[in-house]
Every structure is written in C-alpha cells, then in structure tokens.
C-alpha positions in Angstrom: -292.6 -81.6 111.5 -291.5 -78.2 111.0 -293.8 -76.8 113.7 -292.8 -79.2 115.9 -288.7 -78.4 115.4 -289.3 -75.0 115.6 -291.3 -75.5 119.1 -288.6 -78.0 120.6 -285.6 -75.5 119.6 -287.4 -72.4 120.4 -287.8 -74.2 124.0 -283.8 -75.0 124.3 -282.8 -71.0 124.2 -284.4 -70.1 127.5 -282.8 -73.5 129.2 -279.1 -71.7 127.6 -279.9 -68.4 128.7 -281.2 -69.3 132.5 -278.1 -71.8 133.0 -275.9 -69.1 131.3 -277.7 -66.4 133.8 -277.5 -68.8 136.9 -273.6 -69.2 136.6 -273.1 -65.3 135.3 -273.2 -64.3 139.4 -270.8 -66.7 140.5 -268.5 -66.1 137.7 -268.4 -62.5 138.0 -267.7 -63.1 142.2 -265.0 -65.4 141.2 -263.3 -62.6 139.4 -264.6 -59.7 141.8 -262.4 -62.1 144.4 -259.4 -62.3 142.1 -259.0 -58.7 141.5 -260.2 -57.6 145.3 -257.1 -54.9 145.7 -257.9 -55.3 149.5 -257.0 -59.1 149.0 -254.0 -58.5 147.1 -250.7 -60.4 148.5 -249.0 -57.8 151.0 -245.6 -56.6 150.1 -242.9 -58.3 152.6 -242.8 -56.1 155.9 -238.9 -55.4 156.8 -237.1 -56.4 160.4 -239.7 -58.7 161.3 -236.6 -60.8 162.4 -236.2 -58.2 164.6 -238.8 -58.6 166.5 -239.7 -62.7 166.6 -239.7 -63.9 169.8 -236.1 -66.4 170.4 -237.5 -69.9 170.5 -240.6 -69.3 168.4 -242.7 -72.2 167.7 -242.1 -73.1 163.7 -244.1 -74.1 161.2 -241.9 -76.9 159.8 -242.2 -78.8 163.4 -246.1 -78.1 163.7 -246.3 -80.2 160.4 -245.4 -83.5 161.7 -247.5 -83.0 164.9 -250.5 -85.9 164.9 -252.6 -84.5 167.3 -255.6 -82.4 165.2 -256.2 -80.6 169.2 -252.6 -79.8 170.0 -251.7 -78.9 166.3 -254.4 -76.7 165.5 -253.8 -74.3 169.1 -249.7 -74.7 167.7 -250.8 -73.2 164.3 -253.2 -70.2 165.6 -250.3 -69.5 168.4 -247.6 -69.5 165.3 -249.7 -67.1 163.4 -250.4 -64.9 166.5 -246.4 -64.8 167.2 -245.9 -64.1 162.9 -248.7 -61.3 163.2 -246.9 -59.1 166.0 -244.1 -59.7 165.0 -245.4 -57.6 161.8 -247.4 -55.6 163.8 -243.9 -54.5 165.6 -241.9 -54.1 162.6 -244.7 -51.3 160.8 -245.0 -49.5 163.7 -241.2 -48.8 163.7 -241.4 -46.1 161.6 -243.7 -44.4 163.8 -241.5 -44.4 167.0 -241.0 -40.6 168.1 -237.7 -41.0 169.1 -234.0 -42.3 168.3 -230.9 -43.3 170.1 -228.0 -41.2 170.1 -224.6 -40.6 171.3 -222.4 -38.0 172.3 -220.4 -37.4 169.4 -217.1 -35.1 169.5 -215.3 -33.2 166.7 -211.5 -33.0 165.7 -209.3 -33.8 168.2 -211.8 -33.7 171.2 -212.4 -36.6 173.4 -215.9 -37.4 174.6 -215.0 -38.4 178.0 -213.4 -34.7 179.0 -217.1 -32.9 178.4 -217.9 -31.8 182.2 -221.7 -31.8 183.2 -221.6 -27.9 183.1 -220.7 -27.6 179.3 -223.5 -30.5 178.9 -226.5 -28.6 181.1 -225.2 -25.5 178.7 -225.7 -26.8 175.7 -229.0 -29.4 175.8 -232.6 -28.6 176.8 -234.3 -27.0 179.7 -236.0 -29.9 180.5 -232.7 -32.0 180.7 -230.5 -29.6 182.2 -233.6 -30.0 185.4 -231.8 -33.6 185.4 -228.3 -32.5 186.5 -228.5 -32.0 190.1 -227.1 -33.1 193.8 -228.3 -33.2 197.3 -225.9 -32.8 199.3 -226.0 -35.2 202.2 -222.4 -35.7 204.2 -224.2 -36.8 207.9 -225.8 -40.2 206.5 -223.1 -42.1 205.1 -222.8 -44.3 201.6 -226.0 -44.0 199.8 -227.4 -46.8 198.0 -229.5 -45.9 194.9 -232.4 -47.5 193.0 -235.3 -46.7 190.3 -238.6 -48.5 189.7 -239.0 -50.3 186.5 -240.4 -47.0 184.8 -238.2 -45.2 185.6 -240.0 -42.1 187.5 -239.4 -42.8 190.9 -235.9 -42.4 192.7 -234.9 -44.6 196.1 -232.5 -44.0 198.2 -231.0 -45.5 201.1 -227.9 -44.4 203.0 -225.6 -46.4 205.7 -226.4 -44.3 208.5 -230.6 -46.0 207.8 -231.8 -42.2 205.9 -234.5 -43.6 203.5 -236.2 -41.3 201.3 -238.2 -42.0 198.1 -238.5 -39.6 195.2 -240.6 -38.9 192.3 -238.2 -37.5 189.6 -240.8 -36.5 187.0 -242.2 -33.7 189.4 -239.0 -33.4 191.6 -241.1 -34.2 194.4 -240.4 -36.0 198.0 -242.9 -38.7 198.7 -241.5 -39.7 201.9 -238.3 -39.2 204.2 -237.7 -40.8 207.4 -235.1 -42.3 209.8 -234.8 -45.9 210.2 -232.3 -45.4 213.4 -230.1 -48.5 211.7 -227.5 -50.3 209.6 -228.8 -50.2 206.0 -226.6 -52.2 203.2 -229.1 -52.1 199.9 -232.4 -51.3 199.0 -235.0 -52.2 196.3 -238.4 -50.8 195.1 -240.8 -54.2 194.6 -243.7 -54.0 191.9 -244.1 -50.0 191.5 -243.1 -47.3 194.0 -246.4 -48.5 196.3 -243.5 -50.6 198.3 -239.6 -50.9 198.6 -237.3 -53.2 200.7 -234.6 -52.1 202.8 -231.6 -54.5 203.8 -231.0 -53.6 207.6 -228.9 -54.7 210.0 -230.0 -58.2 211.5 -233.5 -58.6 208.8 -235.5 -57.0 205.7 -237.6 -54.8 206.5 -240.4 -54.2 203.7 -241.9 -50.6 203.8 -245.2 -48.4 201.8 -244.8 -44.7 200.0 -246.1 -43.3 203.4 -243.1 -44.7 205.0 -244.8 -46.9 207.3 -243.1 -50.7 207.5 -245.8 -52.8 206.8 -243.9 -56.4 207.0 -240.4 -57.7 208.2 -238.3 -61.1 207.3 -236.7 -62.4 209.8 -235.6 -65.5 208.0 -232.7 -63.3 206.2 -230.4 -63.2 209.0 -227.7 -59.9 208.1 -229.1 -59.7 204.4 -226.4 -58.1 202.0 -227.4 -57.5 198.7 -231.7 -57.8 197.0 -233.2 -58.2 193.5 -236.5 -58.3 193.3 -238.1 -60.6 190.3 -241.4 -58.6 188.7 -242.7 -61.1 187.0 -242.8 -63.8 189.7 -243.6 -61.2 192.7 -240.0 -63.0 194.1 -237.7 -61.1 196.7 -234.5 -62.6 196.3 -232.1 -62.2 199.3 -228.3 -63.0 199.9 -226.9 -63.2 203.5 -222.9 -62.2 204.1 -222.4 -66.0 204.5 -223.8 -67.0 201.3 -227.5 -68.3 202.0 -229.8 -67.3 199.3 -233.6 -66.9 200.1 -236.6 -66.2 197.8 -239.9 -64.7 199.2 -243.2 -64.5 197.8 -244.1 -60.7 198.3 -247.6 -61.4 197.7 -248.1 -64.0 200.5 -245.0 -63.6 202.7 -243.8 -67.4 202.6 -240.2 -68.3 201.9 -240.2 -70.1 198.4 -237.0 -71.8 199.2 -233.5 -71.2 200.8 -230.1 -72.4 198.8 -226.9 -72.2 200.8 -224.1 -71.2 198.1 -221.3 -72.5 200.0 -219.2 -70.6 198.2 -218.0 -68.4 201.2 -218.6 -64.3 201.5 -221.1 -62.9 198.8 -221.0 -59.6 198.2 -222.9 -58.7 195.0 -226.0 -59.9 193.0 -227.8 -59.0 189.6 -230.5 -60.5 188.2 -230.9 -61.8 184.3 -233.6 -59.7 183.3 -234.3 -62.2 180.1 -235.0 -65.5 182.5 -235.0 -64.8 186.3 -231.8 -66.0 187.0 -229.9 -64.7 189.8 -226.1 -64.0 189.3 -224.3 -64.1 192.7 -220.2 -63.1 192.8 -218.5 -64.6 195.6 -215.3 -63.8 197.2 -213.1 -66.6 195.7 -213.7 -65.4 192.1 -216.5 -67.5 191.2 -219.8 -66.5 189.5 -222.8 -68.8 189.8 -225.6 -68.4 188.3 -229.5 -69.9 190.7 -233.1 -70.7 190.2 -235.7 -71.4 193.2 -236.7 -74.9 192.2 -232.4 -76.3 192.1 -230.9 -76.5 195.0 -227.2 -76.4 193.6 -226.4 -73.6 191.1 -226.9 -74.4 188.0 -223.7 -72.7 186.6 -220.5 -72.0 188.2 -217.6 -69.7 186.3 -214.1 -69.0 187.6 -214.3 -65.4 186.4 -211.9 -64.0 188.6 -208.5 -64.6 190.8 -209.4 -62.8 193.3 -212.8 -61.5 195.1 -215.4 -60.3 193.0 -216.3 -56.6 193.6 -219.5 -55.9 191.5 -221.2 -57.3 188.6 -224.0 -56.9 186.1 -226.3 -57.9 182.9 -227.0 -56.1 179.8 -231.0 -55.6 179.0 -231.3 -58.7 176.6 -229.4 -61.2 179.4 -226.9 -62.4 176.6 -224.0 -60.9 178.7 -222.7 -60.5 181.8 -219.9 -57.8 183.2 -218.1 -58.7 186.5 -215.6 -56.5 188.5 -213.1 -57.7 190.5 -210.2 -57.1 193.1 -207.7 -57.3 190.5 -208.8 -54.1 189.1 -209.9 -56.3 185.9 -213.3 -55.5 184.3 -214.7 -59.1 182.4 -217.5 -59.7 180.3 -218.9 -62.7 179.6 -221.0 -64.4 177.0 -223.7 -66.4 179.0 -224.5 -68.2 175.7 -221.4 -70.0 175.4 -220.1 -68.9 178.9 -217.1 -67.6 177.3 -214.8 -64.2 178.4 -215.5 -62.5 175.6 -213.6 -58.9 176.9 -211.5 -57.5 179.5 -210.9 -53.4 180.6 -208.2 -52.6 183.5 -208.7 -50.1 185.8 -206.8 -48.0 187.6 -208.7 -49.3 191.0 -211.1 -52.0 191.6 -214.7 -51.1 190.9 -217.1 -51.2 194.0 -220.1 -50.7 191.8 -221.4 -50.7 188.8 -224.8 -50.3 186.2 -225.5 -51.6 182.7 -227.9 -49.4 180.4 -230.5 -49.8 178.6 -228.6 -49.3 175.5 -225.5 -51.3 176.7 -223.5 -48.8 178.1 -221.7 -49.9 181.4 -220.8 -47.4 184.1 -218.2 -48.3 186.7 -217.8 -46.5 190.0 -214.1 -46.9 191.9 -213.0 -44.0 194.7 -214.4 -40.8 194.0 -214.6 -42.2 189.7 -217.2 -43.0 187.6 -216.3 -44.4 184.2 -218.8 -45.0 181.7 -217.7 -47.5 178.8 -218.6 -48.0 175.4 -218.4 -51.2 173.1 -218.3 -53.2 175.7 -220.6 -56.4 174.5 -218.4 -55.9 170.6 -214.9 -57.4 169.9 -214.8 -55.2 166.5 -214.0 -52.2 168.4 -211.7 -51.8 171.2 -213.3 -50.6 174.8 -212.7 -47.0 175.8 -214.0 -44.5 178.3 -217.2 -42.7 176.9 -218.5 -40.3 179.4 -215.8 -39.8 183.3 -217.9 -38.1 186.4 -215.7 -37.1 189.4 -216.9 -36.4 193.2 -213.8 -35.0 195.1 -213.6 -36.0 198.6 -215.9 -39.0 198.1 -215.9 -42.2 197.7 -218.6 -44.1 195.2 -221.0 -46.1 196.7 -223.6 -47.4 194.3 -224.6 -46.8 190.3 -227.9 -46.6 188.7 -229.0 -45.3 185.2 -232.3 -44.4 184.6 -234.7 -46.2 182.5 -236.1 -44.5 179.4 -234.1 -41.5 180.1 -229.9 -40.2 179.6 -229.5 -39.8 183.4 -226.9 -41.8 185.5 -227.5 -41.9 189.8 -224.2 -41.4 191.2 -225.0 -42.1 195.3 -221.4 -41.4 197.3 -220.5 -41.1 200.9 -221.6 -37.0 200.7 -224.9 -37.5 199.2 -226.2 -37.7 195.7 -225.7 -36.7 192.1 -227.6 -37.3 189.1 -225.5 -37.1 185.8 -226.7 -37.1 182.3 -225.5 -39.4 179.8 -226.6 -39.2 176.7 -227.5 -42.3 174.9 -227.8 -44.4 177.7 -231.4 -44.8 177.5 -233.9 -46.4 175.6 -235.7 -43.3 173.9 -238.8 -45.2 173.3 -241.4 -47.7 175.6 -244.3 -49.8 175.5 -246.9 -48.3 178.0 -248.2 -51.9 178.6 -244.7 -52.8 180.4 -243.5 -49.5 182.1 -245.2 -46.5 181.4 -243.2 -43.4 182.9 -246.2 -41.1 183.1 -248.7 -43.4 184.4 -251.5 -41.9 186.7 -252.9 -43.8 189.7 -255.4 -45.5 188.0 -253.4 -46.9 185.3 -250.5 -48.2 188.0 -253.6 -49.9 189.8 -255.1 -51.6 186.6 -251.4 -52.7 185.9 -250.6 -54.2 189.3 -253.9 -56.1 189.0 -252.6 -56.9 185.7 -249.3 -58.4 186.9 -250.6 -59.9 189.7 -253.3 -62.1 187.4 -250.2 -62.8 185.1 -248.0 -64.0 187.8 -245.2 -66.8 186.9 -244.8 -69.9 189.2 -241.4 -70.2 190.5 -240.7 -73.5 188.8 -240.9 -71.8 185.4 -237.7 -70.0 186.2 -235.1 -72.0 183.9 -232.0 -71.0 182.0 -234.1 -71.5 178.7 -237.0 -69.6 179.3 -238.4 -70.9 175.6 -238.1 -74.6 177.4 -241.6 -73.8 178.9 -244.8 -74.5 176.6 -242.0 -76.2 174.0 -243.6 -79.3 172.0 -241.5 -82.5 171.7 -242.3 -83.8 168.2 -241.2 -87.6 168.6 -240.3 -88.5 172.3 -239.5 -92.1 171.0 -236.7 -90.8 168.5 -235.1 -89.7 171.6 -235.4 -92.4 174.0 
C-alpha cells in the first residue's frame, strides 16, 4: 500500500512540473509584452490641431456606421488623417526656418525704412533681390510667379513678354508679340504661360514659341489658372466667364455674369472658387458645374478696382473706386475691416503670411493686421516709383520679395516677412531640377480633380451621411 502511494504521488510531480513549465513561456511573454518600453503609451504630441485637415472624418460618426465594408476603409482613413497629423506636428521642431517681421526701435516707424538702408543691412544673397529693369518703351507691365516661386513672368501693354528664372537671374526667353496684352499667367510650372491679347489667349512654351490659341475668349481681361484641375479660367470685358481644360483644349463651360464690366479676378486657393469684382460693386463668387454664381456680395458703392484672398481662402480683400479697402470673412460673408486710401487701388497681392500690398499711382502700400480686429490696420512697409504709375503686384512665394511692375518697367522690393520661410518639396519645391519638375507634372496630371468637385465646401466631397432617413 505504501509502495503503491509512493509510486502514484511520485508520478503526479512531473505532471506539476511539465504543466507548470508549459505555461512558464507564455507567462513570462505576457509580462515581456507588458513592460515592452517600445510599446509603452506615447506621450501626447502638441499642435496636432494644427495640422488636422478642416472637415476630418471623426471617430464618433464612424461608430454608428452599419456597413462592416464602408466602416472599416472610414476607420483606416481616420487613422491615416490622426497619424500625419502627428507626423506634422513632430516635425515642427525640425523646420530650419521662422517667420519674421521688420521690427523698429523708439520712435521709428517701419514704413519710412527705404530699400537702400534694407539692401545695407541684410545678406548678400537678399540684397541680389532688390533690383529694376528699367523698361519705359513697353508700357504697364503685368507681373506673375509660378507656384514655387523661382520663375518670374512678365508681360507689358505694348505685347513685351519675357520669362525669368530668379534663382540664377537668368532670361529664358524674350520676345515680341507685336500686340495688346492685358494679363498673363504661368499654367502648371514655367514649361507654359498664357497671355491675354487683344481679340484671344494665346498659350505659349519656355522657348517662346505659341503652341495653342483660344478663340472662344473674345477680348479676354483678366486669367487664373486652377493647378489642381489643369482649368484656365477666363473673364471677357463683358462679363462671360470660360474655363478650359489645358490638358485637352476643350471649353469646360461658359457662365455669362451679367453683371456688366468685370475688371478683376482671384481665385480661392482653399476650394477653386473664382472671385470676380464687377463694376457695380458686386463680388460673386463661380464654380464650372453652376451656371449662376453661387454667392453674390454688395461689397462696394461704386466699381471694384482690384481684389484678393489670403493663402488659407478664409478671407477676401476687395478695392474699390471709393478709395475704401474691405475685407471680408467668406465664412460668414461678413465685412469684417475697412482701410481708406488716399487713391483708389488699381492692384493689389496677398502674402503668404497675410500681408496685403496695395498699388495706387506711383504707391505701393503694404498692410499689416489686416485679417485681425484686435489691432488696428496700419501701413507696414511704403515703395514709391516717381514718374510712374502701378500697374500690377505680386509677392513671391517662399521668399520676402514683392514684384512691383509700373508703366517704366520693373522693380523687385524686399519685404521682410511676407513669405512663408518653410515648404513641402512634394507641393512646390523652389530648387527643383528637371527631372524632379517632370516626375511632378506626371504626378499632377495622374492626380487631376474633375471639375464637378469644385464646391464651396471642398470637405463635401468623399463626406459620409450617417442616417439619410433622419433627414428626409
């Protein structure tokens, strides 16, 4: 009996010691897991606000979604939106550069520092920026850069086209179009740029050779062109507004304003919508796929002169005959400020950083605080061409430089602060080579938007409704 309880329990320890053995691994990965430093819970990343995308799809709405399909591509695009938006909040530490302003001492005023005492007291590299051609046989020049911010166009009345690159200070091309030219564009890069002649639009390369003309844009007076959708929007002195697929040729459609003369256009860079000022004082604001406008504002008594729209498209600035400068909240569509001028502004440009400059006679005015009601709007930064008169504004992406084109030529001012000191190489890279601007334009061109997604609520497109029946 003894033998026997001695055999059966001597049996039972190995049974313990193998069960206690075959859960010892998974215990010990259990814990391994639990104090994994490289699965620790990451410390909150700071900003990240900052950087979400307006109209973000949310977590609380993709909860009540049925569909297994639709709700499990919601949930890995919410986490993909949540992750760069992280992504872009680290990496702000690491940007190489910060904004800046011109800051005076004492009793000095910013706005009486002269370009000279500015090219004496800043870097080589921008003192190179503070130059002028001096041109008085061509007439009012008309001034654009590309997107990037490297290449200079320029177009004067007398049809003198000549396109620049300003990183090398080199002329690409220069040549006489022997007629009436009112504006002028650059398209996708600096490969192609639009000139608004006399009777049609003539669209021409870098070489200077025209390689297409539309003649569906009778007298055309003003041109935006829409990067993302490969659009050429056009605006006739009557008031008809065309849009043209550059990439085909064909006329997307044709919207007649009927608001009388229209003299100036900018274009919302946050949704594609085109801002036309007309000369009874009305603002309206168009898409391609309506055929009325889809908002209208009285801004003015009188004709409006020039307009623009800050970078993020929550604000536009108008200029008109009355010598009153507006800006407008296009969220509420609300006058939010108002500047007077000594004369009415022909022209004007919004930075990068929201600094508006306003060109009237031989004047240039740049203001500051303009989009803020906490702080009362005064003159930053005055430029002056004696025996001139201003024709068109441009600032320069990425870079403190204002174009100034006047009846006598061209200047190029620095401002400091105007622009953005940093940029994402994916969007517009300023020191791009050839190969890189063609893998971009292929880019772009496989990334093109449809002109029916152009909508005042560009987070309308690719939104969920959760219960349509609730609605209805």
């Amino acid at each position: 009996m003894s033998d026997a309880d001695s055999h059966h329990g001597g049996g039972s320890e190995p049974e313990d010691v193998e069960q206690i053995v075959r859960q010892a691994p998974k215990r010990l990965s259990q814990v391994a897991r639990k104090n994994d430093p490289t699965k620790a819970k990451a410390a909150p990343v700071k900003n990240v606000g900052k950087y979400t995308r307006q109209g973000a799809i949310s977590q609380h709405k993709i909860k009540h979604i049925r569909d297994k399909k639709l709700k499990g591509s919601l949930q890995l695009a919410h986490e993909k939106q949540k992750l760069a938006a992280e992504s872009a909040a680290k990496s702000e530490i690491l940007l190489p550069d910060q904004a800046g302003f011109l800051e005076a001492e004492g009793l000095e005023k910013t706005y009486k520092f002269t370009q000279k005492q500015l090219a004496q007291n800043v870097d080589q590299n921008t003192a190179r920026k503070i130059f002028s051609l001096d041109l008085p046989d061509y007439g009012s020049y008309h001034v654009r850069y590309t997107r990037n911010g490297r290449n200079l166009l320029l177009g004067s009345q007398k049809g003198h086209l000549a396109l620049m690159d300003t990183l090398r200070m080199k002329l690409t091309c220069e040549f006489q179009a022997n007629d009436l030219v009112r504006d002028v564009t650059f398209l996708h890069n600096n490969s192609m740029f639009a000139a608004a002649q006399k009777k049609h639009v003539y669209i021409y390369d870098s070489s200077g050779a025209e390689a297409h003309c539309i003649r569906s844009v009778p007298e055309p007076r003003r041109m935006e062109f829409l990067p993302y959708h490969f659009l050429l929007a056009t605006v006739s002195g009557n008031g008809v507004l065309s849009y043209h697929d550059v990439t085909d040729g064909n006329q997307v459609a044709t919207h007649r304003t009927k608001q009388g003369l229209c003299d100036c256009m900018a274009l919302n860079p946050w949704n594609a919508v085109v801002n036309l000022g007309h000369a009874n004082g009305i603002a309206s604001l168009w898409t391609p796929n309506m055929s009325d406008a889809v908002v209208k504002m009285q801004c003015h008594q009188g004709p409006i002169r020039s307009m623009g729209i800050d970078g993020s498209g929550k604000y536009l600035v108008t200029a008109g005959a009355d010598r009153k400068v507006k800006v407008f909240d296009l969220r509420k569509y609300q006058e939010l400020n108002e500047y007077y001028l000594s004369s009415a502004a022909n022209t004007m440009s919004v930075s990068q950083r929201g600094l508006v400059a306003l060109g009237f006679g031989p004047n240039v005015h740049v203001i500051k605080s303009v989009f803020s009601t906490s702080s009362p709007i005064r003159p930053y930064m005055t430029y002056s061409v004696p025996g001139s008169q201003v024709s068109s504004l441009a600032f320069r992406p990425f870079e403190d430089v204002l174009a100034v084109g006047h009846a006598g030529g061209f200047n190029s001012v620095v401002i400091p602060g105007s622009g953005e000191p940093n940029f994402d190489t994916h969007e517009a890279n300023p020191y791009e080579n050839v190969k890189q601007r063609g893998e971009s334009e292929v880019r772009s061109l496989l990334e093109k938007l449809r002109p029916e997604m152009i909508t005042l609520d560009p987070t309308a497109i690719g939104r969920v409704d959760v219960d349509p029946a609730e609605e209805q």
